[in-house]
C-alpha positions in Angstrom: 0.0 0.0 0.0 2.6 2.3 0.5 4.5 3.8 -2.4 7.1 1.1 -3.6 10.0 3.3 -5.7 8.2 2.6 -8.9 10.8 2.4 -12.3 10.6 3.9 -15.6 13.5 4.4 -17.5 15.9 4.9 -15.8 14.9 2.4 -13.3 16.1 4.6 -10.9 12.7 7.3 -11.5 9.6 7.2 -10.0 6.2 6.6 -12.4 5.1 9.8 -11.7 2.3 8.9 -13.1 1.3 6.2 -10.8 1.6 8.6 -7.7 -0.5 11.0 -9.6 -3.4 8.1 -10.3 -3.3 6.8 -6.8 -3.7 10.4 -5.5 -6.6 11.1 -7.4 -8.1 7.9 -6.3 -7.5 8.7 -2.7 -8.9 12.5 -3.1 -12.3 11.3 -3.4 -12.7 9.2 -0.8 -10.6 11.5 1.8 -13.4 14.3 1.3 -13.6 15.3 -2.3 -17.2 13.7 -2.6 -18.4 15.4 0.2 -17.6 18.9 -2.3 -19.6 17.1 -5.0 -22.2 16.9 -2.6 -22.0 20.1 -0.7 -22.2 21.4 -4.7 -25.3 19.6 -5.1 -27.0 20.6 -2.3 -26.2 24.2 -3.2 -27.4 24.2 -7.0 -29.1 21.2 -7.7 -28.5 21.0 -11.4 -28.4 17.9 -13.9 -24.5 17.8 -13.9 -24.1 17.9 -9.7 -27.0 15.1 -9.6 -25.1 13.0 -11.7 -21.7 13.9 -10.1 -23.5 13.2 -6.8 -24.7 10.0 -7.8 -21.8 8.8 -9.5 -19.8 9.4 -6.2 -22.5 6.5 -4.0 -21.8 3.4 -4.0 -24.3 1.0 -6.5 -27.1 -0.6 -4.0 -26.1 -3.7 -5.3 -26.2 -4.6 -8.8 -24.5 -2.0 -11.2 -21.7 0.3 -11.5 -20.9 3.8 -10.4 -17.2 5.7 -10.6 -17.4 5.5 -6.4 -17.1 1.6 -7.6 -14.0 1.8 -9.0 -12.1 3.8 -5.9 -11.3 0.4 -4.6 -10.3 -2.4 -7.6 -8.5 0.9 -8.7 -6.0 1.0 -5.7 -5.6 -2.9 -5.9 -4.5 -2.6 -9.2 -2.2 0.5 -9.0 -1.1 -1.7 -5.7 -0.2 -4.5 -8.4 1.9 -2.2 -10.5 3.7 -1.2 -7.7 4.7 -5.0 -7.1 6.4 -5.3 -10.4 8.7 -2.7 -9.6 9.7 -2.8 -5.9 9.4 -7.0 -5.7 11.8 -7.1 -9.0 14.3 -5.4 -7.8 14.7 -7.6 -4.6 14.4 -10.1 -6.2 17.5 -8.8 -8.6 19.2 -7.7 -5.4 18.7 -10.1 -3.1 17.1 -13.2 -4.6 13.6 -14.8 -4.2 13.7 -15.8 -0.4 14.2 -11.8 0.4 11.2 -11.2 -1.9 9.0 -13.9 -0.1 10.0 -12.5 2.8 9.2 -8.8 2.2 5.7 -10.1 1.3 4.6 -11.8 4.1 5.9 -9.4 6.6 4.1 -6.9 4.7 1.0 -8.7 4.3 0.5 -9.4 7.6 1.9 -5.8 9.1 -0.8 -4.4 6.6 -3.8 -7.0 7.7 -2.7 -5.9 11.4 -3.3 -2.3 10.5 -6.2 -3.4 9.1 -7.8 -4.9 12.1 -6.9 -1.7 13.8 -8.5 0.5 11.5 -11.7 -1.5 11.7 -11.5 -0.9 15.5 -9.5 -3.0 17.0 -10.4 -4.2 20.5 -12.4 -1.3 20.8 -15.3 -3.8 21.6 -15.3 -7.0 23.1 -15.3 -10.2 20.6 -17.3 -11.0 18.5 -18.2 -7.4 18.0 -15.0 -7.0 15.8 -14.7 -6.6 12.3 -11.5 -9.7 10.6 -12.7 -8.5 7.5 -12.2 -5.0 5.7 -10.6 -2.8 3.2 -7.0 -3.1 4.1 -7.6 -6.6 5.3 -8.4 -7.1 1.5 -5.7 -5.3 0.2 -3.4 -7.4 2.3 -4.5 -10.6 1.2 -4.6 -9.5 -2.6 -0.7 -8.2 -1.7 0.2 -11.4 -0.3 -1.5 -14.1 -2.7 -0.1 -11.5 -6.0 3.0 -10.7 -4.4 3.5 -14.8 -4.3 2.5 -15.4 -7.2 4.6 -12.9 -9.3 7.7 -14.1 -7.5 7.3 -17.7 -8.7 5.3 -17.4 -11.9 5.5 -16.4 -15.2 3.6 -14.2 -17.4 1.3 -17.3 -18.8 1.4 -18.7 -15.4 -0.3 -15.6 -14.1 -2.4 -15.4 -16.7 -3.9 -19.0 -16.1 -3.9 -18.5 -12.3 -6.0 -15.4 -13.1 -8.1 -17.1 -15.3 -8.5 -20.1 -13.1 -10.0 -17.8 -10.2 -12.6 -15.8 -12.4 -13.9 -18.7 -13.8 -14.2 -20.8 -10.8 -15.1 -18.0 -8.7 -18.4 -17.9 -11.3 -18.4 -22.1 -11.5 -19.4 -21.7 -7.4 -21.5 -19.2 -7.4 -23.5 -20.7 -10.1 -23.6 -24.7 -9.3 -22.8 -25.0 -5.8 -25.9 -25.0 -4.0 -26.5 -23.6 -0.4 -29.5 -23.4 1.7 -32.0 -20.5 1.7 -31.5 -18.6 4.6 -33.1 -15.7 3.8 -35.5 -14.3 6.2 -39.1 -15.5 6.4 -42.2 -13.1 7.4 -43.2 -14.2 11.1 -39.9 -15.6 11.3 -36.6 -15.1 14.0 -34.3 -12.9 11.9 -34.5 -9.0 13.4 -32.4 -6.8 11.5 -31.3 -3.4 13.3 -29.1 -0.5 12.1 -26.5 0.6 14.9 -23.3 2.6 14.6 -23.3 2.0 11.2 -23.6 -1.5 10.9 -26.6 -4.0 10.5 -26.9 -6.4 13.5 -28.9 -9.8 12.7 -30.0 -11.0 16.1 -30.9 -15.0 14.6 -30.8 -16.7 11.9 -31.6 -19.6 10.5 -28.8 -21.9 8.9 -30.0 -25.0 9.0 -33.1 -24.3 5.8 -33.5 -27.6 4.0 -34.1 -25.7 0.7 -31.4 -25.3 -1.2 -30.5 -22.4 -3.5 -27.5 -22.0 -6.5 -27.3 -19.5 -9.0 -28.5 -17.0 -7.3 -27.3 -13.1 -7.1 -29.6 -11.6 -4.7 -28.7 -9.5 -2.0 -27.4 -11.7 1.1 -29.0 -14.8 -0.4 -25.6 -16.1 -2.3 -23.1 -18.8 -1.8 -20.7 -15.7 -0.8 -22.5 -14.2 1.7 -23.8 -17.6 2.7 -20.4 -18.4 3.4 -19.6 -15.2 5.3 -23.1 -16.3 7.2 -21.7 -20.0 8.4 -18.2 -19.7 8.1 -16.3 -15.9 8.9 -16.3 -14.9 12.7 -16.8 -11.4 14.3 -18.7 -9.0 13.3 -19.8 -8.5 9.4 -20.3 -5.0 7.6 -23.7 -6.0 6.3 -25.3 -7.8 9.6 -25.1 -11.6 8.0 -22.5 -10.8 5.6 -19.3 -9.1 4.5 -18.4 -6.8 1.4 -15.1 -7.8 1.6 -15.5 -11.5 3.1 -13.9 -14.7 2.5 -14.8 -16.4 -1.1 -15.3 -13.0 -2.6 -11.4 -12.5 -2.0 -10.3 -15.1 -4.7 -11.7 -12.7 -7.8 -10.3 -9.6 -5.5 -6.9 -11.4 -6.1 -7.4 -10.8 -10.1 -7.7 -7.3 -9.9 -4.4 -7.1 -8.0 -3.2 -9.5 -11.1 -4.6 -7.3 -13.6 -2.0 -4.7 -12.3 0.8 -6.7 -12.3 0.2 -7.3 -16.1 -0.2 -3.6 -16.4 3.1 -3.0 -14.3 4.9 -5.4 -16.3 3.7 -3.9 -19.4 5.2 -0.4 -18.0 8.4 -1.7 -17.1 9.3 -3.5 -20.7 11.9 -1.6 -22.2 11.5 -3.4 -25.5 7.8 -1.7 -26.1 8.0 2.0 -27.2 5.5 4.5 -24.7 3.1 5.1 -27.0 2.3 1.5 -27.8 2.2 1.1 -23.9 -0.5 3.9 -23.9 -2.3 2.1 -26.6 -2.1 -1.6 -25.1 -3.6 -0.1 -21.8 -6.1 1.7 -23.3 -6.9 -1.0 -25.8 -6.9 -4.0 -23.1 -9.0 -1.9 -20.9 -11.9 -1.0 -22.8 -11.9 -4.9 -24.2 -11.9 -6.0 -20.7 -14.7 -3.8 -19.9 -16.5 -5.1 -22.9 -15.9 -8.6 -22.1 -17.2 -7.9 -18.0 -20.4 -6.2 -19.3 -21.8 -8.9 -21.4 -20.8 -11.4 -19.1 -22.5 -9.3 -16.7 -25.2 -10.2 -18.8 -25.2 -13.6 -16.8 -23.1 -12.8 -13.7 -24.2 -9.6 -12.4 -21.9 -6.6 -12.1 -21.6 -6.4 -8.2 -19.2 -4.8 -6.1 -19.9 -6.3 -2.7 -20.1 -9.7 -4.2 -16.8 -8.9 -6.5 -18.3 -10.4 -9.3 -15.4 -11.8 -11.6 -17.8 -9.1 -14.5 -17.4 -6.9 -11.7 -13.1 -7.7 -11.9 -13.1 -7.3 -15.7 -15.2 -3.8 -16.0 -13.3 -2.2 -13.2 -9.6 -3.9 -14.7 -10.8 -2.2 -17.6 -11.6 1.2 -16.5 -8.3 1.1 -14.1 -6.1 0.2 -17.1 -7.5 3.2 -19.8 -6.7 5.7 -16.5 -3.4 4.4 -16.1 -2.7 4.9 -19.4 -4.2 8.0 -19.9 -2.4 9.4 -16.4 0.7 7.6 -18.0 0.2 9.8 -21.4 -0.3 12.8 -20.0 1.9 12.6 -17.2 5.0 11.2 -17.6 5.3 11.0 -21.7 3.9 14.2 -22.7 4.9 15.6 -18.8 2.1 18.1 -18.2 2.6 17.7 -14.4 2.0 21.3 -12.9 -1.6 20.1 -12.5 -1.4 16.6 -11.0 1.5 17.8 -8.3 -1.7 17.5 -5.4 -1.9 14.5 -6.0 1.2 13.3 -6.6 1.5 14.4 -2.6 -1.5 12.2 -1.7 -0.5 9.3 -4.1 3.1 8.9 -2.5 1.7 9.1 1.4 -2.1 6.9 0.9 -1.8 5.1 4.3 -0.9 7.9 6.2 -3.3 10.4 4.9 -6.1 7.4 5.2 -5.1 6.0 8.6 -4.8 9.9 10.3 -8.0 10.5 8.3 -9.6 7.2 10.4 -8.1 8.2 14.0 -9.6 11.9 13.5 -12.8 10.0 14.1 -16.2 10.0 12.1 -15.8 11.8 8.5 -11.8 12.6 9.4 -10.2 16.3 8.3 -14.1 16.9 7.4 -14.5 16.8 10.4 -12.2 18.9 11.4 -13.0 21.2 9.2 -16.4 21.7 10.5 -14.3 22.7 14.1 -13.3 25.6 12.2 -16.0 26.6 9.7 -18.8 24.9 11.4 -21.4 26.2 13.9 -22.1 30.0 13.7 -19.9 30.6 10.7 -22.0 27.8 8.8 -25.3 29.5 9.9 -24.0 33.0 8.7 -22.8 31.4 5.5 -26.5 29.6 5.2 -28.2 32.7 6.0 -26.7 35.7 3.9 -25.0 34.1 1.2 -27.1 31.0 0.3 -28.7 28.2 1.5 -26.2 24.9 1.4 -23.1 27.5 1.3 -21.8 26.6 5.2 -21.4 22.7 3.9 -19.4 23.6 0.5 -17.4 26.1 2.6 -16.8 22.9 5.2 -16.3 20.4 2.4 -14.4 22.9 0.9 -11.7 23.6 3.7 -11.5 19.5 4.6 -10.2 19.2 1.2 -7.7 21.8 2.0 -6.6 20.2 5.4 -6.1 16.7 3.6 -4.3 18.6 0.4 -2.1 20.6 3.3 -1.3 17.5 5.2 0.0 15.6 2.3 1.8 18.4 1.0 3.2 18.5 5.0 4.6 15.2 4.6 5.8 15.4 1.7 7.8 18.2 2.2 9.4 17.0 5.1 10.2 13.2 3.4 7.5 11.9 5.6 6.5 8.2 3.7 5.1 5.5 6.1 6.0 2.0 4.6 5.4 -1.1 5.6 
């Protein structure tokens, strides 16, 4: 997760832009949605309603740009692996690669755990399962397989996992667990999460094939089989079999990465294979996702292929723009974020509730919000607090980055 020394030519540069891709993926999440939305609110036009839709997560089946934030930093995590794993392994060998991975994996799925809170609460009221949790996993299972595979190994591995991540899902049966009117299930909402008081797992009808929400062999798994507390009350987003497809996307990027650090390809044609790839693997996700639904929470293998896709025509636009025709002025903001993501995220996490938004509402909040609200126009006090937590988060990286700050695992 953090930023891995990256090679172009000379292998001694950084892939500007990577950085600059994996900043811009972090700004919306840190706080740049809530500007989209603060926008909305303000002038609720065609183009903010769109904007503010595109930045929610799908309900379930479907695909939105806030959809992509995620496979996106898997696969920018997977081009980083090319570069920083193949140079240990020129360095040092194979056993020093192996061994940066698992430390790393695991330091990273501690975090995680942390993040997710920890031993705030006593067990099971604990989340095992979550976003860096994920990325771990994907880092460890990728990072493995890169070091002892090649190209067409990789390529069957990933192949191998989308395909029988889809033969489960659609012939294994599972029983029907769903909920049943008069019956025992009682779903609440509390801090954040759904709570399932009881559930029955023992239903002798038996399901397979089937995409609906929490009735799936993947969340039927997470049901029966992952500990702790889950995300969605029964079930996870980012559970247990959902993390073999999540394992492709991380692939996808090593492809990418290894495209990027070929010598014997000229830019351009990089630019064109990633752009060319991506919008065929998009293709190819959507009409499967004809018969396996595009979902992110189930992390569909359509789902892997659309958002491969998009991730691989931004990389190679970012990789156009940025480091062969080097218009960079613009990007530098992000470049700041891009090299410092798990600092900026985890600081965002320990300011508590919607992180420097937060804080920004400590200083623009309250009175000044009302005055804003009342003589300028209605909805102004939220952009003007969206506004300055973009600033705090822009600031902070630009802190760190000034000062050589990079927290690595």
């Amino acid at each position: 997760m953090a930023a891995s020394n990256p090679a172009a030519a000379p292998e001694s540069s950084r892939l500007m832009s990577l950085d600059a891709l994996r900043g811009f993926d972090m700004f919306w999440i840190l706080g740049a949605d809530s500007l989209v939305y603060a926008l909305h609110g303000l002038s609720q036009t065609a183009p903010t309603k769109f904007l503010a839709t595109q930045l929610d997560h799908a309900e379930w089946e479907g695909f939105r740009c806030y959809d992509l934030i995620f496979p996106l930093f898997v696969f920018m995590m997977g081009v980083s692996t090319v570069f920083s794993l193949t140079k240990i392994i020129e360095r040092e060998g194979k056993a020093a690669a192996v061994q940066r991975v698992l430390k790393r994996g695991i330091l990273l799925f501690m975090v995680g755990l942390i993040y997710s809170g920890g031993f705030t609460n006593p067990w099971p009221d604990m989340r095992l399962m979550g976003v860096l949790n994920r990325i771990a996993l994907v880092y460890t299972f990728g990072g493995l397989l890169f070091i002892f595979f090649r190209v067409r190994s990789l390529a069957a591995s990933a192949a191998a996992l989308l395909l029988g991540y889809w033969a489960l899902l659609a012939w294994v049966p599972f029983p029907d667990v769903r909920p049943t009117p008069g019956g025992d299930a009682v779903i609440t909402r509390e801090a954040g999460y759904k709570t399932l008081a009881q559930i029955n797992l023992a239903s002798t009808n038996y399901l397979r094939g089937s995409y609906i929400q929490g009735v799936n062999l993947t969340d039927y798994i997470d049901q029966k089989y992952l500990p702790g507390r889950k995300y969605d009350g029964t079930y996870d987003p980012e559970g247990l079999l959902s993390t073999m497809p999540a394992i492709v996307t991380g692939l996808l990027g090593i492809f990418a990465g290894l495209l990027l650090r070929n010598r014997g390809v000229p830019d351009r044609q990089k630019v064109l294979w990633l752009l060319g790839t991506g919008a065929a693997s998009a293709a190819v996700g959507w009409l499967w996702g004809m018969e396996m639904p595009v979902i992110k929470k189930l992390w569909t293998s359509s789902y892997v292929l659309v958002a491969g896709g998009y991730s691989a025509m931004l990389l190679g636009a970012f990789y156009w723009i940025v480091d062969i025709q080097q218009w960079r002025a613009w990007c530098q903001p992000f470049v700041w974020i891009g090299m410092n993501p798990l600092t900026i995220y985890l600081t965002s996490n320990f300011l508590g509730g919607l992180g420097f938004e937060k804080l920004a509402r400590r200083l623009t909040g309250g009175p000044v919000k009302n005055f804003l609200d009342t003589h300028v126009a209605a909805g102004a006090g939220d952009l003007v607090i969206a506004a300055t937590g973009v600033l705090l988060f822009v600031w902070f990286a630009r802190f760190l980055y000034q000062r050589k700050i990079f927290l690595r695992l």
